[in-house]
N, C-alpha and C positions, 0 to 999 in steps of 0.2 A: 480161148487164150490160154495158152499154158505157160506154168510154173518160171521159167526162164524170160519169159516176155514179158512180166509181171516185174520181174527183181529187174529186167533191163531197163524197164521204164520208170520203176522208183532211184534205181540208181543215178541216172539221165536225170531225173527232176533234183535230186537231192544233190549233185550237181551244178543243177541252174540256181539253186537256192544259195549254194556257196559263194557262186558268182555275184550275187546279187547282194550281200553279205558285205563280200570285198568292195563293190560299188558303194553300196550306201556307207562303209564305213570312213572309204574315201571322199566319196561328198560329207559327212561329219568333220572330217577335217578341213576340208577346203570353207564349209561354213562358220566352224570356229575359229579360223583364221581371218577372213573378211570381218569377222565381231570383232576382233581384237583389232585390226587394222582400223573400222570405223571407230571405233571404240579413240583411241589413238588420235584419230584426227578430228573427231568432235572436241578432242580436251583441248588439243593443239589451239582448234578454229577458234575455240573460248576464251583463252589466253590471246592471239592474235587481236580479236574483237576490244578485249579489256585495253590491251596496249594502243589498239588506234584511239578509241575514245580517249584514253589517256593522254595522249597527243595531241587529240583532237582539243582537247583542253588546257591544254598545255598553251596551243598555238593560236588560242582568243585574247589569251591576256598578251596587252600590248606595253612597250619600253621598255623590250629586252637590253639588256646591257652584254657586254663582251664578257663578263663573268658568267652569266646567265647562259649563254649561247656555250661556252668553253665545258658547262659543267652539262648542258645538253649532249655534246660529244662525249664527253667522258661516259654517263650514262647511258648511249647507246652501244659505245663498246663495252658496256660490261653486260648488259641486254643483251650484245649478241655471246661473246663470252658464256654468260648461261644458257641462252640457249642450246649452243656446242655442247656442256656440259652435262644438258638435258638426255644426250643424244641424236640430235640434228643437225646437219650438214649447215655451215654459213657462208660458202663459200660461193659462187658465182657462177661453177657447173653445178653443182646440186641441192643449191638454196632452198633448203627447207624440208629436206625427205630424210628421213631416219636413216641415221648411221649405223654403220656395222659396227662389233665391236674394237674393233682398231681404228687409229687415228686419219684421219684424212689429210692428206699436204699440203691440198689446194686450201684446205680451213687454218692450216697452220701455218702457212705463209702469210696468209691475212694476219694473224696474230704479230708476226714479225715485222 
């Protein structure tokens, strides 16, 4: 093997090493992005859980009144209201998936 066939073949491999570099640094990203995303929708499901229960208890005790019921309404528009304000769509094409950073129509109609 001579001298040139030597450097072609380290340079060929040092090469695939770049490659491979760009790959895994790519998959780095796409993994820390699904963290974040899971990350994201465990808090969410947590919060969700707490609010059914919450409901859930809510909706045992019996001889609601029309005050009681009225103030139910009210707090669930402000429930969703925060949620909006968390960052999530409330709106009824995208109930529930994280907003961009601009406003949504379809969620601000609801408000109106």
């Amino acid at each position: 093997m001579n001298k040139k066939e030597v450097l072609d073949r380290f340079s060929n491999l040092e090469k695939q090493f770049e490659d491979l570099q760009k790959d895994f640094s790519l998959l780095k990203n796409d993994l820390v992005q699904l963290m974040e995303e899971n990350h994201q929708l465990a808090h969410e499901n947590h919060h969700l859980h707490q609010r059914l229960e919450d409901l859930t208890h809510k909706g045992d005790s019996k001889g609601a009144n029309d005050e009681q019921h009225s103030k139910r309404v009210g707090e669930g528009y402000d429930n969703l209201a925060r949620i909006y304000e968390e960052g999530f769509h409330i709106c009824h094409v995208y109930f529930g998936t994280p907003r961009a950073e601009e406003d949504c129509m379809f969620c601000l109609k609801f408000f109106n």
